[in-house]
ROSE-4610 file (N, C-alpha, C; in Angstrom, 1 decimal, always signed):
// ROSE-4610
residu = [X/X/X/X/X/X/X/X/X/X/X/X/X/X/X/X/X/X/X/X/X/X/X/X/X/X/X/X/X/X/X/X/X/X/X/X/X/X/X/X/X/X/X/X/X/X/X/X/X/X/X/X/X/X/X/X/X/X/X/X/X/X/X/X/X/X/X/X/X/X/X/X/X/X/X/X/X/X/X/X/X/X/X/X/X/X/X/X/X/X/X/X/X/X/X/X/X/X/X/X/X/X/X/X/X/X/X/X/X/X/X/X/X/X/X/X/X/X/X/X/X/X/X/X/X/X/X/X/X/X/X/X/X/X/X/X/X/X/X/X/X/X/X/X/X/X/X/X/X/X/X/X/X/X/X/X/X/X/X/X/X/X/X/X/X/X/X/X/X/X/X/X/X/X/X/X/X/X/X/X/X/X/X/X/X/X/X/X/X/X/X/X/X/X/X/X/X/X/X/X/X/X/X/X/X/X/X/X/X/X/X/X/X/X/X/X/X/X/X]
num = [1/1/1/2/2/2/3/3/3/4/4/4/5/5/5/6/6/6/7/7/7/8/8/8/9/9/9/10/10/10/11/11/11/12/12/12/13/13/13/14/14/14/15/15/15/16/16/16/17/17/17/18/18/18/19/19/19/20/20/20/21/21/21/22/22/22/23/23/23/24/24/24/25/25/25/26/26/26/27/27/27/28/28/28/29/29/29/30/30/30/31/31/31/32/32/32/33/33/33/34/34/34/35/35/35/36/36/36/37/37/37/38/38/38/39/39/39/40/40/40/41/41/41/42/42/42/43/43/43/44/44/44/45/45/45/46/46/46/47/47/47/48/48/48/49/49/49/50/50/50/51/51/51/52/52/52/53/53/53/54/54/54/55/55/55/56/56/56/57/57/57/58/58/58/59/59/59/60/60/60/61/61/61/62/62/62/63/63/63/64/64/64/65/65/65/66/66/66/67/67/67/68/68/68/69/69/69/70/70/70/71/71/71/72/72/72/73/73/73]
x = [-24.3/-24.1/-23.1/-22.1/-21.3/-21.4/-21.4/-21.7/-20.6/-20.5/-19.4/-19.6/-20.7/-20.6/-20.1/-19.5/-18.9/-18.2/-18.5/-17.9/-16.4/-15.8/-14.4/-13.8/-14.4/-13.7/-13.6/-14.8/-14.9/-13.2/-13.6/-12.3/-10.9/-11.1/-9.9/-9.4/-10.3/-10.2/-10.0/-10.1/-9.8/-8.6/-8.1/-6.9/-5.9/-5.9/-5.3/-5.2/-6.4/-6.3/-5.0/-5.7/-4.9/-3.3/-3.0/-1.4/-0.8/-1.3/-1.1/-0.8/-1.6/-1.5/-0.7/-0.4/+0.9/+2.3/+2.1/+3.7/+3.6/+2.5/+3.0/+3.1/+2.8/+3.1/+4.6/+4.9/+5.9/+7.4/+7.2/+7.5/+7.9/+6.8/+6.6/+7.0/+7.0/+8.2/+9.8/+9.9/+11.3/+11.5/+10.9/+11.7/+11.4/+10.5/+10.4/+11.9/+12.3/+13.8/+13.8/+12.2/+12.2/+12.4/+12.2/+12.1/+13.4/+13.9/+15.0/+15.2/+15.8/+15.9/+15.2/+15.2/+14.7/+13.1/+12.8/+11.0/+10.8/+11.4/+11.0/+10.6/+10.9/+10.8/+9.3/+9.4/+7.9/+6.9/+7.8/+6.0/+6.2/+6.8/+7.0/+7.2/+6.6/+6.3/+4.7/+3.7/+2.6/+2.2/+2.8/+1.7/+2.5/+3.5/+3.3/+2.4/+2.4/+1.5/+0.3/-0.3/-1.8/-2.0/-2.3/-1.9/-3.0/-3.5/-4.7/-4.9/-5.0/-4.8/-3.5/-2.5/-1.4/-1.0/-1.2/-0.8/-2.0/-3.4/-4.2/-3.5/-3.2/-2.1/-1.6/-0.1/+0.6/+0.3/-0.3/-0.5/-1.7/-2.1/-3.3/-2.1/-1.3/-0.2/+1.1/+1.9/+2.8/+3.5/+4.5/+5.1/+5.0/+4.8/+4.6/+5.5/+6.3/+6.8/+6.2/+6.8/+6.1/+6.4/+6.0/+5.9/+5.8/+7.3/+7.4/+6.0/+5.2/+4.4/+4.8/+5.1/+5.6/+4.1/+4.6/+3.8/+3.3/+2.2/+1.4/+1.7/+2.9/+2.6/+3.5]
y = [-25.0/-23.7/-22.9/-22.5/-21.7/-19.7/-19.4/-18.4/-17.7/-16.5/-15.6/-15.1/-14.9/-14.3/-15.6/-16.7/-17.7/-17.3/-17.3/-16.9/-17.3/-18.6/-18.6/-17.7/-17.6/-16.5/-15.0/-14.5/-13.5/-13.4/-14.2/-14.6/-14.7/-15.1/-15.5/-13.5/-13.1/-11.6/-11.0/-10.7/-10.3/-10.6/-11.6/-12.1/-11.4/-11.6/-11.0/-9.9/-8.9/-7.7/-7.3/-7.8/-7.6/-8.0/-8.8/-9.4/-7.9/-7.6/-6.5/-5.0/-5.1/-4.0/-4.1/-4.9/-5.5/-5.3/-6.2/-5.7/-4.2/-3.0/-1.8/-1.4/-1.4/-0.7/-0.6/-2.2/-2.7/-1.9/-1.5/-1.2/+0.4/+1.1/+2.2/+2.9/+2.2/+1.9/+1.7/+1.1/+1.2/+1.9/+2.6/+3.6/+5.2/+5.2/+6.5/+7.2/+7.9/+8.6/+9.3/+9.8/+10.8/+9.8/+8.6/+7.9/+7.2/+7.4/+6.8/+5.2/+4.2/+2.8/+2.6/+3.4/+3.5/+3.4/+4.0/+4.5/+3.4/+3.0/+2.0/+1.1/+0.3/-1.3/-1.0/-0.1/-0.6/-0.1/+0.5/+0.3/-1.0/-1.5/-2.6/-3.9/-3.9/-4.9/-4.7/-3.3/-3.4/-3.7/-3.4/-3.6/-5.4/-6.1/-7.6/-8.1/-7.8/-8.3/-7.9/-6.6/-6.3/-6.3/-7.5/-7.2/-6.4/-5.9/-4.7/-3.9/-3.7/-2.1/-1.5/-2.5/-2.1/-0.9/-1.6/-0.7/+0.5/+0.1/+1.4/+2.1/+2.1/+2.8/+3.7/+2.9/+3.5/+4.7/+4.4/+5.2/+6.5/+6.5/+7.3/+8.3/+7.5/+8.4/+8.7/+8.1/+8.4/+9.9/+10.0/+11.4/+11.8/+12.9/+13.1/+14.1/+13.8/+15.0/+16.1/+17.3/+18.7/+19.4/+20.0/+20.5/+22.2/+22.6/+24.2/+24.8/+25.5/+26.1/+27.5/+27.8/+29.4/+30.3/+31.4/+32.5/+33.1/+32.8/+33.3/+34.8/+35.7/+36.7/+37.6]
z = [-14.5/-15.2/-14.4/-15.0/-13.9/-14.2/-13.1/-12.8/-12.5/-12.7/-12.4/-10.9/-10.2/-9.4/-7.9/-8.4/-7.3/-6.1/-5.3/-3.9/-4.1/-4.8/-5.4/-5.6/-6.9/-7.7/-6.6/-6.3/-5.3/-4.0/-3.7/-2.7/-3.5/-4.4/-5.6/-5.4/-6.2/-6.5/-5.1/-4.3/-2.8/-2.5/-2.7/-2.3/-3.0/-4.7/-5.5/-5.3/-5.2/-4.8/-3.4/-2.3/-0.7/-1.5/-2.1/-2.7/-3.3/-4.7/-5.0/-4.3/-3.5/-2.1/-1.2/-0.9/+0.1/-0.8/-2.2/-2.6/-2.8/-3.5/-3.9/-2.8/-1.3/-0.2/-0.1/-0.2/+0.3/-0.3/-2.0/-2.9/-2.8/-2.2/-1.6/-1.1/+0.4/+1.4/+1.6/+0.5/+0.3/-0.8/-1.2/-2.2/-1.9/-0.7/+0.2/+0.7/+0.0/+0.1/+1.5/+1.5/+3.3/+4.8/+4.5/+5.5/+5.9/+6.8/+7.5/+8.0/+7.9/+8.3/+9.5/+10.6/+11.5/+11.3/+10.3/+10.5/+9.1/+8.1/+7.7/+8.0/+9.2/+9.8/+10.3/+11.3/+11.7/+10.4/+9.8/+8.6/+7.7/+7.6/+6.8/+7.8/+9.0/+9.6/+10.5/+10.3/+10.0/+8.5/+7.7/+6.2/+5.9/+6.8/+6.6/+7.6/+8.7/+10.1/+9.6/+9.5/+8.6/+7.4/+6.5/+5.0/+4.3/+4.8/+4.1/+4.7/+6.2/+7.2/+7.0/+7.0/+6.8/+5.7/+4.7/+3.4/+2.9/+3.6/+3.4/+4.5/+5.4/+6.2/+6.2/+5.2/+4.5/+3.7/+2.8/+1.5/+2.1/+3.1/+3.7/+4.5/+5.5/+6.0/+5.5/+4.6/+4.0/+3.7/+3.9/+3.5/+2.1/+1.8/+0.4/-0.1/-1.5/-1.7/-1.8/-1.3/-1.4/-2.7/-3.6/-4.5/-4.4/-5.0/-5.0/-5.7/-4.8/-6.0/-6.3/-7.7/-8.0/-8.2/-7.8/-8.1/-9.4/-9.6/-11.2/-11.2/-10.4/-11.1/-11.0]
């Protein structure tokens, strides 16, 4: 009888997941306009050397656009 809960599949899905995460870092990273060639490489050579520290990393430390907030009044 096969079962969904197969350590396969489990691992299947993990993998796929960590894959996904690694390209949108990667993705991320190079489309980060704040970051200079300089400060690209080493993030995009932890999120390939760590394929899951790496890109929780990223997206945990990442520069964020800042958003003008106007005054309600």
């Amino acid at each position: 009888m096969f079962s969904l809960a197969t350590p396969d599949l489990l691992w299947s899905v993990l993998l796929v997941a960590a894959a996904v995460l690694l390209v949108a870092s990667l993705v991320s990273i190079s489309r980060n306009a704040e970051l200079s060639t300089d400060a690209r490489a080493p993030w995009i050579l932890v999120a390939v050397l760590l394929p899951v520290v790496g890109p929780i990393a990223w997206f945990m430390a990442r520069p964020r656009k800042r958003r003008r907030v106007e005054d309600a009044g």
